[in-house]
Structures are given as C-alpha cells and as structure tokens.
Wavefront OBJ file of the C-alpha trace (Angstrom):
o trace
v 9.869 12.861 -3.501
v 11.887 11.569 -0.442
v 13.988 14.819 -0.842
v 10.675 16.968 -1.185
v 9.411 15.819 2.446
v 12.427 15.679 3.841
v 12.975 19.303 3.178
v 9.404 19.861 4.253
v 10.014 18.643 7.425
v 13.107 20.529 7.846
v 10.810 23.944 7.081
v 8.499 22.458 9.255
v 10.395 22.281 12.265
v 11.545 26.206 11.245
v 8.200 27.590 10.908
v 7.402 25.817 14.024
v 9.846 27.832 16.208
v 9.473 30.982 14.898
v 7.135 33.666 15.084
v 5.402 34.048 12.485
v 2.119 32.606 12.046
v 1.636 33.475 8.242
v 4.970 31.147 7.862
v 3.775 28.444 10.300
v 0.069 28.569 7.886
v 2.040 28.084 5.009
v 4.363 25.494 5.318
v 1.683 23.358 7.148
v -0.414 24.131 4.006
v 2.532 22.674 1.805
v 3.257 19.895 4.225
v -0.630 18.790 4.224
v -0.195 19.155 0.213
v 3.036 16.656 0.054
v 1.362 14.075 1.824
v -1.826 14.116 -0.538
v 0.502 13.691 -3.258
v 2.511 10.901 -1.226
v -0.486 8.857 -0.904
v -1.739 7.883 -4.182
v 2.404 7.468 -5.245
v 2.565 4.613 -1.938
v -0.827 3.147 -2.819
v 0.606 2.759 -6.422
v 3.666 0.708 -5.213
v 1.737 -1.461 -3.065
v -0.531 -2.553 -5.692
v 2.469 -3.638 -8.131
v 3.806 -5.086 -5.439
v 0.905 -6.776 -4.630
v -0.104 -8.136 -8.356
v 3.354 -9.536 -8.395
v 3.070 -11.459 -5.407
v -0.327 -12.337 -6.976
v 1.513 -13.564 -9.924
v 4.244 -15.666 -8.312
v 2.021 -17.777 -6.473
v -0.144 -18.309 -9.246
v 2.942 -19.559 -11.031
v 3.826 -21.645 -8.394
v 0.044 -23.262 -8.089
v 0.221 -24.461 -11.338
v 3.645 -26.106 -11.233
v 2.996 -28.041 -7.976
v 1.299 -31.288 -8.820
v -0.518 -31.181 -5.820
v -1.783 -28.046 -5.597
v -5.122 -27.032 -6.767
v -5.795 -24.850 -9.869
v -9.003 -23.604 -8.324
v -6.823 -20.987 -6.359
v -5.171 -19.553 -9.204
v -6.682 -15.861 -9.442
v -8.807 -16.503 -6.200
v -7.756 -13.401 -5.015
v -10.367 -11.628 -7.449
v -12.885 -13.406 -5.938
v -15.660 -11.394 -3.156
v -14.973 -11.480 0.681
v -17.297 -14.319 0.881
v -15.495 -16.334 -1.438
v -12.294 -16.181 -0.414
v -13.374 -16.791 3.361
v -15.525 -19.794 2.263
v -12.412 -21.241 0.573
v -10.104 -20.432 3.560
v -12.340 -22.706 6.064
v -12.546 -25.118 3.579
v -8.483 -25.822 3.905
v -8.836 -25.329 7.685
v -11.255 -27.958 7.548
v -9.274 -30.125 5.471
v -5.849 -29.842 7.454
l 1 2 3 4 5 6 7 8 9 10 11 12 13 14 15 16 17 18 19 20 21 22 23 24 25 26 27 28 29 30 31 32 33 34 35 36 37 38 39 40 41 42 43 44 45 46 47 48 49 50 51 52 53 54 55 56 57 58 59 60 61 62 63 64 65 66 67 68 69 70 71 72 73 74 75 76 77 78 79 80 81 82 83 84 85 86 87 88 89 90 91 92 93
C-alpha cells in the first residue's frame, strides 16, 4: 500500500505540471480514492495496537500486589467512568 501512494504521489506531482486537466481530474480522483482506502487499513492497526497495550497493563495490574483489580478492563468503561476514577487517584496521590 506504501508503494501504491507513493506512486500516487509521484503521478500526482506529474499531472500537476502538465496540461491537461482531464489527467490532473483523474489522478486527484485516484489519489482521493487511496486515502479512503488508507484510512480504515491505519484505524485497523491502531486498534490492535491499542487492545494490546490494553492487554499488557491488565497483565501487569493483576501481578502487582498493590495494584487494584478494579482497573483491569476500565478502559471499557463510559467517559464518566473513567474520569470519575482518574480524580479519584489524583485525589489519593
């Protein structure tokens, strides 16, 4: 995919200094189409990479003695939640 908008940009930068405006419609049609395709594909990787940071931590919650299981998974909680149990350790430090 890397190679895909590389080359895009590369056509890009062609259509953009010639003369031809059918070329210069079409490429920034394709370009505009690589990038919704690019999206959901970077969204994708966050999220893994995001539930395995999730994991980790919960891992290392339960080990420690002195942390608190009540965090483990507290990122599924709402907004509200999760801010309610933020002030709580800001109170507590």
């Amino acid at each position: 995919m890397l190679m895909v908008a590389l080359l895009m940009c590369i056509v890009g930068v062609a259509a953009f200094f010639s003369d031809n405006e059918h070329f210069l419609g079409g490429v920034s049609l394709a370009i505009s189409m690589v990038t919704l395709v690019l999206i959901p594909i970077l969204q994708a990787t966050q999220n893994r990479d995001n539930a395995a940071l999730h994991a980790k931590i919960d891992e290392l919650i339960k080990t420690h003695e002195g942390a608190r299981d009540s965090l483990i998974g507290v990122e599924k909680q709402s907004n509200d939640e999760i801010e309610k149990v933020r002030l709580a350790e800001e109170r507590s430090a």
